[in-house]
N, C-alpha and C positions, 0 to 999 in steps of 0.2 A: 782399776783400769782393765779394759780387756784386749785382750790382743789379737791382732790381726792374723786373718782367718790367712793363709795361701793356698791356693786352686791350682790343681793341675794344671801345665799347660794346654790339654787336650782341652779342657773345659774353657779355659779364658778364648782358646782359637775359637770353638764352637761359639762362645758369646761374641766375637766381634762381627755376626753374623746379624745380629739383635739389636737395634736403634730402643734409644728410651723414647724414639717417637713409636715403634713397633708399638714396643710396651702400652706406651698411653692410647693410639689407637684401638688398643684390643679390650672389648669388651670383657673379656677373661681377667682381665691384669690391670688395666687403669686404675681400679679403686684401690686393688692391694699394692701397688705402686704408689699411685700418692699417700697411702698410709707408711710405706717404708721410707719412702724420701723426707717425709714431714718428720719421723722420730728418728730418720738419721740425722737431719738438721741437727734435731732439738737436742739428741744426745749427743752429737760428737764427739764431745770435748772429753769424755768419757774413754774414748779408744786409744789408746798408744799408738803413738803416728800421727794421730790425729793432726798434726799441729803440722808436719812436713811441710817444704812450700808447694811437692804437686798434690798434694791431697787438699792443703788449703785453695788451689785453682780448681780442683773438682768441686769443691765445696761452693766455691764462689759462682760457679756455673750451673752447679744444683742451686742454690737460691733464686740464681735469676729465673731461672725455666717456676720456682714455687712462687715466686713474687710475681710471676705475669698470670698467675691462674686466680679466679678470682676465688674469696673467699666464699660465696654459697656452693660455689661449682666442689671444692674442695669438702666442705661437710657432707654433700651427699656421697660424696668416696668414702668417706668416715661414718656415714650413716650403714651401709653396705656392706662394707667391712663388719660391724658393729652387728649388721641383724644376723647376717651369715654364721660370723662366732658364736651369737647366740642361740642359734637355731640350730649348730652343731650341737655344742653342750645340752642341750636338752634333749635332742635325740640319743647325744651318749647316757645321758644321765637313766631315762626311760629304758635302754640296751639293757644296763645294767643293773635297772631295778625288778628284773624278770626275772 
């Protein structure tokens, strides 16, 4: 199990600046966002805390926001995600076969 992370309060105040509609709006961030939300789902159960009942109402609000996105719209964030890390790694790779 992994344990939860705590964030400065400087940090959490700056975040409640930031809607996860910001997030999904922004072409910067939408795709790496529903790749975090989709394997936060998937893992959760994995974190200590996990289970609390206000992290299970996060939970249950994060699925609805994932359950109303349709599934193609979803893969091409996961496509995206997917070519970028790949197209990093080979750029490192090439770096550092010089």
């Amino acid at each position: 199990m992994y344990l939860k992370q705590d964030f400065a309060p400087e940090i959490l105040e700056a975040a409640e600046n930031i809607s996860l509609r910001d997030l999904l709006e922004s072409p910067a961030y939408q795709s790496w966002l529903m790749s975090a939300l989709s394997n936060g789902s998937r893992f959760r159960l994995q974190f200590k805390d996990a289970d609390s009942h206000m992290d299970e109402y996060t939970q249950f609000r994060v699925d609805r926001v994932l359950a109303a996105i349709p599934s193609e719209q979803k893969q091409l964030c996961f496509n995206a995600t997917n070519e970028i890390i790949k197209s990093n790694k080979r750029e490192r790779m090439s770096y550092a076969n010089r």
